[in-house]
C-alpha positions in Angstrom: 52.2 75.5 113.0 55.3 77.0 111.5 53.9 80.5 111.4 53.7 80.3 115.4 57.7 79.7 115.6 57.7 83.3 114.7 56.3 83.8 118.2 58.8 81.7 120.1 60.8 84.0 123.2 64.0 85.3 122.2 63.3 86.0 118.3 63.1 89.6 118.3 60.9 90.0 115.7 58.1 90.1 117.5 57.9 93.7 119.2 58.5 95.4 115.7 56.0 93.0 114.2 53.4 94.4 116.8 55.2 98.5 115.9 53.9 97.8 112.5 50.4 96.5 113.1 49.6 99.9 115.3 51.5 101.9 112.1 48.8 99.6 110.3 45.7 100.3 112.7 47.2 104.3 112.6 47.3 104.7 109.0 43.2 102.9 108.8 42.0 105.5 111.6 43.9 108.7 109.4 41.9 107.2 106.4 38.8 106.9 108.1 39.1 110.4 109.1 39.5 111.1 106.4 36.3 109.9 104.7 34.1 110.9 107.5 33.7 107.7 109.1 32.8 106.3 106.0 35.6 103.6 105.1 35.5 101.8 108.6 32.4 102.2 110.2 34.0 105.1 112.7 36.8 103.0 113.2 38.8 105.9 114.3 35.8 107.4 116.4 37.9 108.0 119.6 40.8 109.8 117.7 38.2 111.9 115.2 37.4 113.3 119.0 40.5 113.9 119.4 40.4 116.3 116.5 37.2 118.1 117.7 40.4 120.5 119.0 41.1 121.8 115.4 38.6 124.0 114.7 37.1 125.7 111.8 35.5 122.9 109.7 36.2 120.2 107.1 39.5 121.5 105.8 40.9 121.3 109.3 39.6 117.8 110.0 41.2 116.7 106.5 44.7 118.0 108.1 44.2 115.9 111.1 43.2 112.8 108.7 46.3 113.3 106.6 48.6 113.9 109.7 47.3 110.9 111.8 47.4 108.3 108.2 51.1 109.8 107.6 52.1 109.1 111.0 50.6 105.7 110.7 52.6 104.7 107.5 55.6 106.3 108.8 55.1 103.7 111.9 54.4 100.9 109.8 57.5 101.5 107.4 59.7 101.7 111.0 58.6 98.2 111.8 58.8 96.5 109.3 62.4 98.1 108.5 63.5 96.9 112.2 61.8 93.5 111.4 64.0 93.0 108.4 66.8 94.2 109.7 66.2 91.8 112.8 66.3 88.9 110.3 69.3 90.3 108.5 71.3 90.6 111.6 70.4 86.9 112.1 71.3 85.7 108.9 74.2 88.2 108.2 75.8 89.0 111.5 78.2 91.2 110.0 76.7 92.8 106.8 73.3 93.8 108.0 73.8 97.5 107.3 74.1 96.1 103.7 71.5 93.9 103.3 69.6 96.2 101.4 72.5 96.9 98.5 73.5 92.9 98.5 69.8 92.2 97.8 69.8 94.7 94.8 73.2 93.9 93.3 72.2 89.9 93.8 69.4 90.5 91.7 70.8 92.9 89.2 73.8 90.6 88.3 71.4 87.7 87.4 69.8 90.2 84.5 73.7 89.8 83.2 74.7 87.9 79.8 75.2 84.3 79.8 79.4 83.6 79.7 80.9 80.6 80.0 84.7 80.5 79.9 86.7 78.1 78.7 90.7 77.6 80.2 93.1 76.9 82.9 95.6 78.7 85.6 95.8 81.9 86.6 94.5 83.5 83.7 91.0 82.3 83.9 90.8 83.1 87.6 91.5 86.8 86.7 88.9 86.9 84.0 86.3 85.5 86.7 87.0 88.0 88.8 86.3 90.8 86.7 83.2 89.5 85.2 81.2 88.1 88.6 81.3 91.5 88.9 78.5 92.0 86.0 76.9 88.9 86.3 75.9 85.8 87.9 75.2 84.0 84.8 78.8 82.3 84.6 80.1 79.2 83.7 83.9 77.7 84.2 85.0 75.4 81.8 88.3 74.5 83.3 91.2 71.8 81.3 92.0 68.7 84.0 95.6 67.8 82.5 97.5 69.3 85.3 100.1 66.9 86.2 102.3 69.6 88.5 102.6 70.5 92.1 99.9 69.4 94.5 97.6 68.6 91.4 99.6 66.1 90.3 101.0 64.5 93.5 96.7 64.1 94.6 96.2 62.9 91.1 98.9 60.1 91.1 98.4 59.2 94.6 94.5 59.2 95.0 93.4 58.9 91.0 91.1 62.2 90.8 91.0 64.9 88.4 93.5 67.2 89.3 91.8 70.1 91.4 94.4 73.3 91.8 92.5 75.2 88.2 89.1 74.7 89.9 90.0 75.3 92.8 91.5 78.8 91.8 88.0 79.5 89.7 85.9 78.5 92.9 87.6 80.7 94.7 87.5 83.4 92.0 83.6 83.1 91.5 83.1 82.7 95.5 81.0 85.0 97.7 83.5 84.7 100.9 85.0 86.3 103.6 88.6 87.3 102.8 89.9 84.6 105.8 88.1 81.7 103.4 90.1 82.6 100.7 93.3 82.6 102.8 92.7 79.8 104.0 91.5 77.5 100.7 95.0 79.1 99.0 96.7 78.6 101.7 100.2 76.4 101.2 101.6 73.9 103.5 105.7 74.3 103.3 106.8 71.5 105.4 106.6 67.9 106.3 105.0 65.1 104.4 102.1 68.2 103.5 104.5 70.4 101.8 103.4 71.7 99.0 99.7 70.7 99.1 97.0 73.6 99.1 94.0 73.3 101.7 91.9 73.9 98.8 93.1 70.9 97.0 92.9 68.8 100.1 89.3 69.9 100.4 87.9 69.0 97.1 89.9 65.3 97.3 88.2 64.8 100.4 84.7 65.8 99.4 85.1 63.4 96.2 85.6 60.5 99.0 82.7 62.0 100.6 80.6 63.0 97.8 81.0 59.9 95.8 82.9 61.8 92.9 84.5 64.9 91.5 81.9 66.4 90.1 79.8 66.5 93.1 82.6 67.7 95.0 83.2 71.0 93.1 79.0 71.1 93.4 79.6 70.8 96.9 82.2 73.4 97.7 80.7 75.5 95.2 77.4 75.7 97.6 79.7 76.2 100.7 81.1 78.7 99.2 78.6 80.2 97.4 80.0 80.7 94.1 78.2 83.0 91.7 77.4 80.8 88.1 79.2 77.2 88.3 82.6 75.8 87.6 82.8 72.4 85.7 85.5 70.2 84.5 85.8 70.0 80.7 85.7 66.3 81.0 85.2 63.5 83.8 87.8 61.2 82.2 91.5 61.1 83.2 93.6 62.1 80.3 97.2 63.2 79.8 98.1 66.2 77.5 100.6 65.0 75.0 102.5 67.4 72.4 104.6 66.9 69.5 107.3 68.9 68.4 109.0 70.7 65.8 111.4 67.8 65.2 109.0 65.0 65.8 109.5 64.4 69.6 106.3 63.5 71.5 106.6 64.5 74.7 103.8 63.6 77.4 102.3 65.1 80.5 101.2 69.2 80.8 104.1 70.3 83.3 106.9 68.7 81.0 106.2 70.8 77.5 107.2 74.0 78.6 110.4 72.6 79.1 111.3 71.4 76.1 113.8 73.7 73.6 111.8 72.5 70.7 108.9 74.5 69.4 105.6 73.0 69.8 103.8 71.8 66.5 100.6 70.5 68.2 99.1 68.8 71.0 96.8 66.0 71.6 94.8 64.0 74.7 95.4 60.5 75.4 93.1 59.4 75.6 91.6 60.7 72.6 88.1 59.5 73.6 86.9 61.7 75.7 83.6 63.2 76.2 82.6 66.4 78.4 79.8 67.0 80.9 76.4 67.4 79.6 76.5 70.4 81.0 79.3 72.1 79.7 77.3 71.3 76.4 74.2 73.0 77.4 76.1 75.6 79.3 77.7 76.4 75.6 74.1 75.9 73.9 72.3 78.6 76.3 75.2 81.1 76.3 75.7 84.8 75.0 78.9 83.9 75.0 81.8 82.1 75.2 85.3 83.6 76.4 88.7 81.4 75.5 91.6 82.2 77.7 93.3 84.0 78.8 95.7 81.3 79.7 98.6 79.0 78.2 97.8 78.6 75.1 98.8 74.7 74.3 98.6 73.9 77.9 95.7 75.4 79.8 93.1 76.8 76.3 93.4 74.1 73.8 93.5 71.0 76.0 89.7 72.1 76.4 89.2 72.2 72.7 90.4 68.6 72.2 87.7 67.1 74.0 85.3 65.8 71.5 81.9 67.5 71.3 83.7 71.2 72.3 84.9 72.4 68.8 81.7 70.8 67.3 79.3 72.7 70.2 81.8 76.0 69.6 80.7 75.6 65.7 76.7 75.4 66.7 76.3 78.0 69.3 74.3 81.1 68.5 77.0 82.9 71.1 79.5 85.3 70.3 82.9 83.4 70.8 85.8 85.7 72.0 89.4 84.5 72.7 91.8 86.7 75.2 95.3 86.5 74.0 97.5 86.6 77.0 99.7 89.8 77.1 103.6 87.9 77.3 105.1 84.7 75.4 105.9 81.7 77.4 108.8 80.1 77.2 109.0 76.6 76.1 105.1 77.5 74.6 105.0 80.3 72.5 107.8 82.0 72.1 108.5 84.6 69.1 104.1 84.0 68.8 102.1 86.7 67.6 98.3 87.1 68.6 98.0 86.0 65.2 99.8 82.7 65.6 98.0 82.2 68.8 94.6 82.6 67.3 96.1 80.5 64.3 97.0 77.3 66.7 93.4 77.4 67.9 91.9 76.8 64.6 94.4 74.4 63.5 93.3 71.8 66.2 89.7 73.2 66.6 88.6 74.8 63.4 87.6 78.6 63.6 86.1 78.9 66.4 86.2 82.6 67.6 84.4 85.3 66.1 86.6 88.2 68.0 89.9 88.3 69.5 91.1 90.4 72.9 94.2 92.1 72.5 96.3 94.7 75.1 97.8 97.4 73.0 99.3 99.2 76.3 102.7 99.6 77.8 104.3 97.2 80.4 106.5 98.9 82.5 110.0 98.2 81.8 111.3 97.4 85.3 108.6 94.1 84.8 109.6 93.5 80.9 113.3 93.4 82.0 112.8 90.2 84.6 110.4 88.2 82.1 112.9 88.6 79.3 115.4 87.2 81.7 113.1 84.3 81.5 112.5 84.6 77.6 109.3 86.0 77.4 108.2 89.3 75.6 105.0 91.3 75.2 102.9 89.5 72.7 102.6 91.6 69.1 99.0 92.2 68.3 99.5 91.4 64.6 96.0 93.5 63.8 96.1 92.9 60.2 96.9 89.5 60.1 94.0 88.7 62.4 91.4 91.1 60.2 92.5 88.9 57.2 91.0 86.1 58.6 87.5 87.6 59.0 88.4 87.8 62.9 87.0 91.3 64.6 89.7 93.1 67.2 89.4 94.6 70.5 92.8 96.6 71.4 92.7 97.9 74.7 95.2 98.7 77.5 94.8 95.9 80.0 97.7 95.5 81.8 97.5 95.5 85.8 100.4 97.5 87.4 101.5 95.0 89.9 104.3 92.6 90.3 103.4 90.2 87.9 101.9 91.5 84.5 98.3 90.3 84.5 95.4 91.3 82.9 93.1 94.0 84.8 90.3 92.0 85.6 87.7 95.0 85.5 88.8 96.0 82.5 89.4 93.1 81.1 86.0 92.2 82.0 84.4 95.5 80.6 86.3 94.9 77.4 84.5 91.3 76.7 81.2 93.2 77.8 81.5 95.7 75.4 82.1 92.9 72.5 79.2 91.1 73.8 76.7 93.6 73.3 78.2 95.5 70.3 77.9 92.0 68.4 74.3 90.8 70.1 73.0 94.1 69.0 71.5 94.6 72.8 70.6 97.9 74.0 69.3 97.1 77.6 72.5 95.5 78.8 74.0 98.6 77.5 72.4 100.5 80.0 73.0 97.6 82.2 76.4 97.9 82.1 76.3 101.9 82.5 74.5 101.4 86.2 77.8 100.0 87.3 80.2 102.5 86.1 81.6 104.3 89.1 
């Protein structure tokens, strides 16, 4: 019965349909011509008449075959193009005329490697973006211990996981039209909503609707139509706690960067937390598994504190790759190498990177003038420091010339590729990665 909805007034499928069954009739009578009557019983009697005009035997009556069967297909091909294209226009109102190069990249990008990355803020949004690029196979492992802005105003007043990080990934990972985006980043900047993002006020509404905050991301993430999947590194509401250099413990995410006092570690309270089951399997399954970039004690190893990470990091047959960020932050890291970074990790995690991401390129100096106003500087690679500790190093330029100095996200992107297969000894992603070159 459902086959004869394709029939009902008004779909416009049905003339092209009826185009490619006479391309189909066409292209049996050319054959049978071609064969002398012989493959259809003379099903093409009345146009092998018709070919009576060419005269001067078999080899003229072959031409006719041929012509009549290639004019057939030709027929066939046209309706069944305008058929598809009929559906696309449907379906995809506005990117018809595209169908045919979404359909190929779609499927292309799910030959991609397995990533999952592991972080928080801006930084892992940027990586994201580059890598969606490559592949579909993606997984966001993003810290909940926000306690700032409209994060942390949602989190006190309603009790859920704080949603600005995941919402920046969904939105990173997200096949949309750029007036979604605007609008899930968008900002209120007066009255009682000030400072709350549309984005956040989404995903708390969808965990009242939803029943919870993991279905909620689930959710959006289908609305959206996210390439991969973006997952909270835990379920259970925790606070980010560091102590410092002179024995202060200081509590909540937004108030250790303000602190004067350098930071001598950090810890979750509660300690007994446990992650999805699957971020575990996400972690199990991948080729592998990118830290950062991101604040270092506030956005990379709040993720590594969760129990079961570090000992998942330890088991996985993935290549694990940590992207130092390309300034110091103040109140953080200041006066860090990307030695000292990469030392921090394994002093609450154990060694759990195999490679290290480094940007060896300039920053122009009209942006390196404002940050050191704010007391950053361009992180030092400290290359032989990091070799020491059986650690291999990829030292690119991959600073964005914008504004702000980011990471490139295609070449940042490109650059975890490249580690990815050089180490998993691949050669057909290799190749894979070539078809996208421009």
């Amino acid at each position: 019965m459902n086959l004869l909805k394709w029939l009902y007034p008004g779909m416009r499928i049905k003339r092209w349909l009826a185009l490619a069954l006479a391309g189909l009739a066409l292209a049996v009578a050319g054959l049978d011509i071609l064969f002398n009557g012989r493959l259809a019983g003379n099903f093409a009697a009345f146009i092998y008449q018709l070919g009576l005009f060419f005269k001067g035997g078999f080899y003229q009556q072959g031409l006719f075959g041929f012509l009549v069967f290639a004019a057939g297909l030709a027929v066939l091909i046209t309706g069944l193009l305008k058929a598809f294209y009929s559906l696309a226009a449907a379906l995809m109102p506005e990117q018809e005329k595209q169908v045919a190069d979404i359909v190929y990249a779609r499927r292309n990008l799910r030959r991609g490697p397995k990533i999952v990355v592991i972080g928080g803020g801006t930084g892992l949004s940027v990586l994201l973006r580059g890598l969606k690029k490559y592949t579909s196979n993606l997984t966001a492992v993003v810290a909940v211990t926000d306690d700032g802005g409209s994060s942390g105003r949602l989190r006190g007043e309603l009790g859920i996981l704080p949603p600005g990080d995941i919402r920046n990934c969904l939105v990173a990972l997200a096949d949309k039209e750029p007036l979604m985006e605007v609008l899930l980043q968008y900002r209120f900047s007066a009255g009682e909503l000030a400072g709350h993002n549309i984005g956040n006020l989404l995903l708390a509404a969808l965990n009242d609707v939803s029943g919870g905050f993991k279905q909620a991301v689930q959710d959006l993430s289908k609305v959206l139509a996210v390439r991969g999947q973006v997952l909270p590194v835990t379920l259970t509401d925790v606070a980010l706690c560091a102590e410092l250099a002179d024995g202060t413990v200081v509590q909540g995410e937004s108030n250790i960067p303000k602190s004067l006092q350098p930071v001598k570690g950090v810890f979750l309270k509660p300690a007994r937390c446990f992650p999805p089951p699957e971020v575990l399997t996400a972690i199990r399954e991948a080729d592998a598994v990118v830290l950062g970039p991101g604040s270092l004690y506030t956005s990379i190893i709040p993720n590594l504190l969760v129990r079961g990470i570090p000992e998942a990091l330890a088991k996985t047959q993935a290549v694990k790759i940590y992207v130092c960020n390309l300034m110091t932050q103040p109140g953080e890291t200041i006066g860090y190498t990307a030695w000292d970074h990469l030392k921090a990790i394994f002093d609450h995690a154990g060694q759990v990177v195999d490679c290290v991401v480094v940007n060896t390129g300039p920053i122009p100096s009209r942006l390196l003038d404002r940050y050191r106003q704010e007391g950053a500087e361009p992180v030092e690679p400290g290359l032989a420091e990091i070799k020491k500790l059986g650690v291999q190093v990829a030292a690119e330029n991959l600073a964005m010339q914008t504004e702000a100095i980011r990471h490139h996200p295609e070449k940042l992107a490109l650059t975890v590729l490249r580690m990815i297969f050089a180490t998993r000894h691949r050669i057909e992603p290799v190749s894979y990665l070539n078809n996208y070159r421009k």
